[in-house]
N, C-alpha and C positions, 0 to 999 in steps of 0.2 A: 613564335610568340607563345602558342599553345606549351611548348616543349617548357618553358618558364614555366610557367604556372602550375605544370604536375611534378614539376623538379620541387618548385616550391612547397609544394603541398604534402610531398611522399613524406619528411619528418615530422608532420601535425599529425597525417594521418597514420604513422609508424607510432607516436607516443600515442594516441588514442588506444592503438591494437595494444599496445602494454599495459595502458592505464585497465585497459576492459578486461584483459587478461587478469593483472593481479587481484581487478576487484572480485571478479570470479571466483580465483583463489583464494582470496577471505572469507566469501560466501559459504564454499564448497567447506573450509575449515569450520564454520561459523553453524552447519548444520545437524550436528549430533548436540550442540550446545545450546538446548530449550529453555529453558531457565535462565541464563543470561541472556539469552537473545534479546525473551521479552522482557527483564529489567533494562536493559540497555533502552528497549522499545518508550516503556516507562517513565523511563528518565529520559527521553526525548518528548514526549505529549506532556509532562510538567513543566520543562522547559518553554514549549509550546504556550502552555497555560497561562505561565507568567509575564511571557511575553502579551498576550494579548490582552492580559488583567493591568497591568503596567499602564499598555499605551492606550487603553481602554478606546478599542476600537477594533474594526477587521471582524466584526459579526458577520457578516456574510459568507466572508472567505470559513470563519467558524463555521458556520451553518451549510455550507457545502460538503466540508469535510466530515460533520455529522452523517448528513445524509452519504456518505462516499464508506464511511464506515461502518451502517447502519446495513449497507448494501453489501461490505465483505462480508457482515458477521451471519447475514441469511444464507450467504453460499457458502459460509462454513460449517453452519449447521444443518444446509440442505444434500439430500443422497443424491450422489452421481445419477441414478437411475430411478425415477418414482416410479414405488413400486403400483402405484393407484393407473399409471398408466401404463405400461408394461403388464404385454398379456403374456402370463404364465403359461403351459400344457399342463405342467404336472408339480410338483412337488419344488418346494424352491431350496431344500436343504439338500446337503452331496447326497450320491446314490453309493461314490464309491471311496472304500478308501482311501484315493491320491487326490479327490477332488478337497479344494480349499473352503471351509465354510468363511465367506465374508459378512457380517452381520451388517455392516454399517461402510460405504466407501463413500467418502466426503465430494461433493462434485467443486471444492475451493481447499488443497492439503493446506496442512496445518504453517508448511515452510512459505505457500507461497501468499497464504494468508497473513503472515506476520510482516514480508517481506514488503507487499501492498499496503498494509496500516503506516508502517515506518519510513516507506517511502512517501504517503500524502502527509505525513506529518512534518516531514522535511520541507515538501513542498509547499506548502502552507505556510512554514514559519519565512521559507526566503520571500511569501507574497506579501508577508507582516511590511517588511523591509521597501515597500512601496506603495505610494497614498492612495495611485490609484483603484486599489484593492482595496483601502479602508474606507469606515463611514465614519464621516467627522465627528456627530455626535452620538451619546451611546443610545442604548434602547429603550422603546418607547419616548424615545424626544423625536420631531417632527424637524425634517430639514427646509420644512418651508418659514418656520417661526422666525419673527426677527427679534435678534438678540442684539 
């Protein structure tokens, strides 16, 4: 009976390994391309937008994703290594010629920063798509009032 059930399973789980594979391969194509990534990005949070000005509703689910991308945009503008905490010996620029001077190394890169915005944007708008996630009335109105 057991033998059913991973017979049955090994073609869900063969198209998945495809599906994850090519999406990777779009990724991996997708990553010298900055500029459209983030219009692409763009044109998904206005999509977003409209959606949630439309059914005017889903403030929470909004105000999560604020703060969720309130939260990428700190660790993309914060260093890998603070340097306030990091004890130095000596001198933080190279000594020699092969050594790399890095001024600034992001502790959130730029790809996987983009990646993460575009991803809760997606996920946010498929939560649009169910009530339970919305609030019936908009903001600043009381859901205790009776109407």
């Amino acid at each position: 009976m057991e033998a059913d059930g991973a017979a049955a399973s090994f073609p869900l789980a063969k198209w998945r390994s495809d599906f994850s594979r090519a999406f990777q391969y779009y990724l991996d194509k997708s990553t010298p391309h900055t500029t459209g990534r983030w219009i692409g990005t763009v044109g998904v949070a206005a999509i977003y937008s409209l959606r949630v000005y439309f059914v005017q509703g889903f403030y929470i689910v909004t105000y999560g994703l604020g703060i969720y991308l309130l939260n990428l945009l700190i660790g993309f503008l914060s260093p890998l290594v603070d340097p306030e905490i990091e004890v130095s010996d000596g001198p933080a620029l190279p000594t020699k010629g092969s050594d790399e001077f890095r001024p600034f190394v992001r502790r959130l890169p730029e790809f996987k920063f983009w990646y993460s915005i575009t991803k809760a944007f997606c996920v946010a708008f498929v939560m649009t798509f169910f009530s339970k996630y919305g609030a019936k009335k908009g903001p600043g109105s009381s859901n205790l009032s009776k109407d």
